[in-house]
N, C-alpha and C positions, 0 to 999 in steps of 0.2 A: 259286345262287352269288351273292353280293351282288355289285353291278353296282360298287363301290368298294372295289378292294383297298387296302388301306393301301399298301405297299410302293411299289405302280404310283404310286398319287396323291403321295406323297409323290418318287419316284424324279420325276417329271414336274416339280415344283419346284425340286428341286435342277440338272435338266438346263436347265432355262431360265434360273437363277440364274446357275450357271458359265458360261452362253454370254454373258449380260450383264457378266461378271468381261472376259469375253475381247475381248468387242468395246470394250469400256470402256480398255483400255490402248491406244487407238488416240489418246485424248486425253492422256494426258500427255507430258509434259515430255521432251526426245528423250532424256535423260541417266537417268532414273527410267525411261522405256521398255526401253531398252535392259537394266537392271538386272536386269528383273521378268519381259523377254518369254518367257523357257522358260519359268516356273511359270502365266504369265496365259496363255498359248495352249495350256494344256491343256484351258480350259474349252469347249476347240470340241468336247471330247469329248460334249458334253452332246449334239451333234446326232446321234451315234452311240446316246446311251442313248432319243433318241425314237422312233428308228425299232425297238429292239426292242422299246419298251414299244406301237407299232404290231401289231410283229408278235405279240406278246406277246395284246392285248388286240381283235384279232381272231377268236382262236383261242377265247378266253374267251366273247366278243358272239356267237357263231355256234351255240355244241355246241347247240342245238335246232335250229338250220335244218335242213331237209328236203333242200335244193337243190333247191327249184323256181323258176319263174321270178318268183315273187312274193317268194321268199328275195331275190333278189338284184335285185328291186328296189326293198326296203324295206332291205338294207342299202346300196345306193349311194344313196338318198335318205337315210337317215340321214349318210353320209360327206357327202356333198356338201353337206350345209347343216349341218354341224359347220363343215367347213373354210374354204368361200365364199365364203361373206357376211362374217367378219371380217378376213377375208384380203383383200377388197374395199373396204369400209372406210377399214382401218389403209394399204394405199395407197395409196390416195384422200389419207388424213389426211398423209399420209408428201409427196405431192405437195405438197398443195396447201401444206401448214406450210412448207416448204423453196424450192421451186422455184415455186408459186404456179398461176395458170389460165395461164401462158405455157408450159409444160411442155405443152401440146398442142395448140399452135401448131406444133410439129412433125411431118412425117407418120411421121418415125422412131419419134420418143415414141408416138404413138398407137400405132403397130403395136407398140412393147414393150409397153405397154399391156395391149393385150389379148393378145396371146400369152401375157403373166403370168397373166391373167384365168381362159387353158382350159388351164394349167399346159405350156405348151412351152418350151422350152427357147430360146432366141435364137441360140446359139451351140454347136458342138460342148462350148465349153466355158460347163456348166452355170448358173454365175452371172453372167456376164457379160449386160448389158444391160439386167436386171431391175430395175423402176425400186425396185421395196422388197428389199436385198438378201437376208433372213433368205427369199423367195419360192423359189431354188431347192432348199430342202428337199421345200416343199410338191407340187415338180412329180417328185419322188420317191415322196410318199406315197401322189396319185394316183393315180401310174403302180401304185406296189402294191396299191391298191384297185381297182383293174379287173382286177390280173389276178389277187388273189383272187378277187373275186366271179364269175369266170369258173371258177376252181378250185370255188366251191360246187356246179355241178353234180355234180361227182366223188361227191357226198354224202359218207359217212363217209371216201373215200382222199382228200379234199381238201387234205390235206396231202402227201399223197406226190405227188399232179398239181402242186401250188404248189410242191415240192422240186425236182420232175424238172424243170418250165418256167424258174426261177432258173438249175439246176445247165446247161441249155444255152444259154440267154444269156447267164452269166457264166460259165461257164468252160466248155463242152465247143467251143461255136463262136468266143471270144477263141483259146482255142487250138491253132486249125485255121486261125484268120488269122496266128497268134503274136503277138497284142498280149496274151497273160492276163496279170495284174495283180493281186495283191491293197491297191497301193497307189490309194484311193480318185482321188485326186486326180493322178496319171499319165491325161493326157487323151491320146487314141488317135487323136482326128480320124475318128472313122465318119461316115461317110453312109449315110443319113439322118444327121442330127444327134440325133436322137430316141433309135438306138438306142446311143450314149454315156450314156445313165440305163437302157436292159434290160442294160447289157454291165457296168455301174458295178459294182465289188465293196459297194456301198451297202446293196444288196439283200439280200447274204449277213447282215446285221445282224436285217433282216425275218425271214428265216427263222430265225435263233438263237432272236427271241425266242419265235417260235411255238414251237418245239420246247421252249424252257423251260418254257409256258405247258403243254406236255403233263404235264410231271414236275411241275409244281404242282398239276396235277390228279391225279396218282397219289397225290404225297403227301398232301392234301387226306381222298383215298380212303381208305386205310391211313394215318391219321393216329396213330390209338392206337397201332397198332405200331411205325410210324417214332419215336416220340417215346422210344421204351424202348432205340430202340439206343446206348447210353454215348458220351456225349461230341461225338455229330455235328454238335450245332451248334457247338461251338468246333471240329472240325475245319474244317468249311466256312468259318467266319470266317477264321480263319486262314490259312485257302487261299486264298482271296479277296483278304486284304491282301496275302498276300506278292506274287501274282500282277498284284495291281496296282499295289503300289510298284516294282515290278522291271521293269517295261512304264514306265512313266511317268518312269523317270529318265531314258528316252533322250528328246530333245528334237528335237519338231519333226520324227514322224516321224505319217503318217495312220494306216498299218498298226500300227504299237505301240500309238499312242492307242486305234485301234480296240479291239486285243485286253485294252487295260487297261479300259474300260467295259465290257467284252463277262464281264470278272471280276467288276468292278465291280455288275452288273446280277443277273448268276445268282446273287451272294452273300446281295446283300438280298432279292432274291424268294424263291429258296428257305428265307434263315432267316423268311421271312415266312411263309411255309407251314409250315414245324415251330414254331416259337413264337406264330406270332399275336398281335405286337408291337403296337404304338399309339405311331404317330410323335406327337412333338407338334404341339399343333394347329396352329402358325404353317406349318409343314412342310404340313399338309394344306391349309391354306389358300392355300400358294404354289402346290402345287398344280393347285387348283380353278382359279387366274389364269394357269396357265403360258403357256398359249397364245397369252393377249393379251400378259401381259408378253414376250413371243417377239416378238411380232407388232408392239409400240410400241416396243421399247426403243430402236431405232435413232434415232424420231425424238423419245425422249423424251432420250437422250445429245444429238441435235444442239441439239437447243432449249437445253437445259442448258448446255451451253456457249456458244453465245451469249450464255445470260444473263451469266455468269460473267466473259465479255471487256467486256461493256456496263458492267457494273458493280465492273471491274477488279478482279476477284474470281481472277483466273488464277493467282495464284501457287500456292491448291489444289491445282494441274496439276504443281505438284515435289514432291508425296508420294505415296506407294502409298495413303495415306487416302482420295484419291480415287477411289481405285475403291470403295473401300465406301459413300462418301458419296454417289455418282451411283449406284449398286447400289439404294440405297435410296430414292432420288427415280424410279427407275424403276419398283420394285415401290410405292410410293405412287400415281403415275400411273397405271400398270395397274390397280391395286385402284380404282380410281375409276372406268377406263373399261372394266371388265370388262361392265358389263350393257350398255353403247349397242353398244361394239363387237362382244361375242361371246352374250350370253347373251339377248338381247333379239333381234336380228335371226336369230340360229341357229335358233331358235325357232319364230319369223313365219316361217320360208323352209321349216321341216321340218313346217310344216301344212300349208302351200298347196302342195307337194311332193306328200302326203300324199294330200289331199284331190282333187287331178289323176290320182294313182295310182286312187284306188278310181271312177273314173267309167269 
């Protein structure tokens, strides 16, 4: 199986693209804001298409693991210095560009700090106190990267162990307490605080995309004969849009957006599997940076505007052009620090990882 699907890699750009759309209308103009803000805050959808292309592209990274203990310690040394070290970094960078070495001067700031560092949460509620705020995704992905790599013992039912363990954290014990929810962002106030990311309906995204990731391999499988049955990829197309222009006219809701990516997602990967498409390449090349551009845009948005007030450049700020024009100064910034921040230290961290495992 090639280790780059088109679909995924290209699906991964666009979802970091829309989240930079989305965070980006926080800068203009209160009267332009106001105008734009149902169509610009659907791009938080894009956090939802990460987490299935997670779940997605574990299912895919594993079909030879054994589930032995050496499985699952070469895929969490693989996670963990994918996600890390640029995530280490980009906060770092995020710190120190903004708020400067006074920033830990605090013994508050330090302990955010580093509870960002080993992905905890600060607060019942998930984003709050996080010094780089795109971080409480990441203390999601974690959380599902352990408790797959827990599920690879299961060997081949490792899906059904990672179904069954989801299906009682979020919903069989939310509702035994009666907090179930499928509204992400309806915060429950558990204690621990921890387990508000196992209870999150967050995870049910995880699991979509694994299961997707099953039906791309069937199709994959039976490829010559899926391709012969009349007309399926324009049904699926078509199913897909309608399903997700029809979710996405309501505004401003977690649960619709959710289910409009969750269209949105199984549309392009499955016609990815019947067709065997080729995004173009700017698409694959966003990509390849989504991560970092995820990971900087926040502090390449702040920097940018300051530049923009220093140089009384703000009028910018009363068109919707601004968002494409700071869209673009952040995918340029990324493309630049793509190798110091992710591709360079990811690297160095998953040798010496690596090289500790086998002693």
């Amino acid at each position: 199986m090639n280790n780059s699907i088109n679909s995924i890699q290209m699906l991964r750009g666009i979802a970091a693209l829309v989240v930079v759309f989305c965070h980006s209308r926080f800068y203009l103009a209160p009267e332009v804001h106001n105008k734009y803000e149902n169509i610009l805050i659907v791009g938080g959808m894009g956090v939802d298409l990460f987490f299935m292309i997670s779940g997605f592209i574990m299912i895919i990274s594993t079909l030879k693991y054994q589930g032995t203990i050496r499985d699952i310690l070469n895929f969490m040394i693989k996670r963990v210095s994918r996600i890390s070290p640029p995530y280490f970094i980009a906060t770092l960078l995020y710190i120190l560009l903004t708020s400067g070495f006074s920033y830990f001067l605090s013994p508050h700031n330090r302990a955010a700090f580093f509870r960002s560092m080993v992905f905890l949460p600060e607060t019942y509620v998930f984003y709050f106190g996080i010094p780089l705020a795109v971080g409480w995704t990441l203390i999601f992905e974690m959380y599902f990267y352990i408790v797959f790599s827990v599920c690879l013992l299961f060997k081949k039912y490792r899906f059904i162990a990672l179904s069954l363990f989801i299906y009682i954290t979020v919903c069989f014990i939310p509702m035994k307490l009666g907090k179930f929810t499928f509204d992400t962002f309806l915060f429950q106030n558990y204690s621990p605080p921890y387990y508000n990311i196992m209870a999150n309906p967050f995870m049910l995204e995880f699991l979509f995309g694994g299961f997707i990731a099953y039906i791309f391999l069937y199709i994959q499988k039976y490829h010559a004969k899926i391709i012969q049955i009349p007309y399926l990829p324009y049904f699926l197309l078509g199913l897909g849009v309608a399903f997700s222009l029809d979710w996405m006219t309501i505004p401003d809701n977690h649960y619709i957006n959710g289910m409009a990516s969750v269209a949105i997602f199984a549309t392009v990967v499955l016609l990815d599997a019947i067709l065997r498409f080729k995004p173009a390449k700017f698409l694959m090349f966003l990509g390849s940076i989504s991560y970092t551009l995820y990971l900087t845009h926040f502090t390449t948005l702040i920097l940018l505007n300051k530049a923009l007030d220093y140089y009384a450049l703000s009028y910018m700020k009363n068109t919707v052009f601004y968002i494409f024009f700071s869209s673009t100064i952040c995918v340029l910034a990324a493309s630049l620090l793509y190798n110091f921040i992710e591709k360079i230290p990811s690297n160095y961290v998953r040798r010496k990882l690596q090289r500790l495992a086998m002693r």
